[in-house]
C-alpha positions as CSV (number, residue, x, y, z in Angstrom):
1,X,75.9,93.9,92.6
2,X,78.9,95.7,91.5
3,X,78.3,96.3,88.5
4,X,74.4,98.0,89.5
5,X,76.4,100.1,91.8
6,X,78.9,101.2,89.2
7,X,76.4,102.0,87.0
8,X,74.9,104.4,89.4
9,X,78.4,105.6,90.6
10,X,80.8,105.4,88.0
11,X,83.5,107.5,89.5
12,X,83.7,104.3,92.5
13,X,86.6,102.0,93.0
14,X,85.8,98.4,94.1
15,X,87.6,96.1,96.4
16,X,86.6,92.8,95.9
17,X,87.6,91.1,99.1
18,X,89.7,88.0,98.7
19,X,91.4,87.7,102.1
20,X,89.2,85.2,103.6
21,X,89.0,82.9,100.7
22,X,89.6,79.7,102.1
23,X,89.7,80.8,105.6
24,X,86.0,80.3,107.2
25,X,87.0,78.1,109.4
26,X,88.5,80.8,111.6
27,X,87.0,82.7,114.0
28,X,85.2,86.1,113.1
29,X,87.5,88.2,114.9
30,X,90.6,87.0,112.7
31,X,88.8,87.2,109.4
32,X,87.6,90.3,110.9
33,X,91.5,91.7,111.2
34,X,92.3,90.4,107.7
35,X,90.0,92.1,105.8
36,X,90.4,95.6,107.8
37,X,94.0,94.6,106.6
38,X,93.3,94.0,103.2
39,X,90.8,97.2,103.1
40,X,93.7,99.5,104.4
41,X,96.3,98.5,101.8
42,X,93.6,99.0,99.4
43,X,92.9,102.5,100.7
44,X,96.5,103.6,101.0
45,X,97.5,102.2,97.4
46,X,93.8,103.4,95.6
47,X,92.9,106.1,97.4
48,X,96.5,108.6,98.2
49,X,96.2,111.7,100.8
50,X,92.6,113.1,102.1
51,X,91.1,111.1,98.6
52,X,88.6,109.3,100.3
53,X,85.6,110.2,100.3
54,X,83.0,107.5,101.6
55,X,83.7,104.0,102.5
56,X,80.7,101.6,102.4
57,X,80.8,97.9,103.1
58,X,78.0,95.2,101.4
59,X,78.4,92.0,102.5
60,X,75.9,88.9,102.6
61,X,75.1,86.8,105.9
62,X,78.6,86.1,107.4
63,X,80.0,88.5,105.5
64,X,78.4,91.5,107.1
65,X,79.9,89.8,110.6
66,X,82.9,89.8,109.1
67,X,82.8,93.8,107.9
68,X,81.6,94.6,111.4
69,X,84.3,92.8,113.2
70,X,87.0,94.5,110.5
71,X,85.9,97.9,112.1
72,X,87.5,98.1,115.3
């Protein structure tokens, strides 16, 4: 799926998550926390100042639980 949206977008960066790799046995909440974690360190070292433009999040069964639980 990446690489469909990149070929649309070109100019987009791409964080493939990796935080919760052999972690799914914890709650949503905490896999939740470490992937707002691992999204923020990718924002401040990718994306410096007002840079950002748009975040979006695509994420398959559990892992569109997870996204929405990284938000608050």
């Amino acid at each position: 799926m990446r690489n469909q949206i990149a070929l649309q977008h070109p100019k987009s960066l791409f964080l493939l998550s990796t935080s919760n790799e052999e972690k799914t046995e914890d709650s949503i909440s905490e896999m939740g926390e470490r992937l707002a974690k691992e999204v923020k360190k990718f924002v401040i070292e990718f994306c410096p100042g007002a840079s950002l433009g748009k975040l979006s999040f695509v994420g398959f069964s559990l892992g569109g639980l997870i996204a929405r639980a990284a938000f608050p």
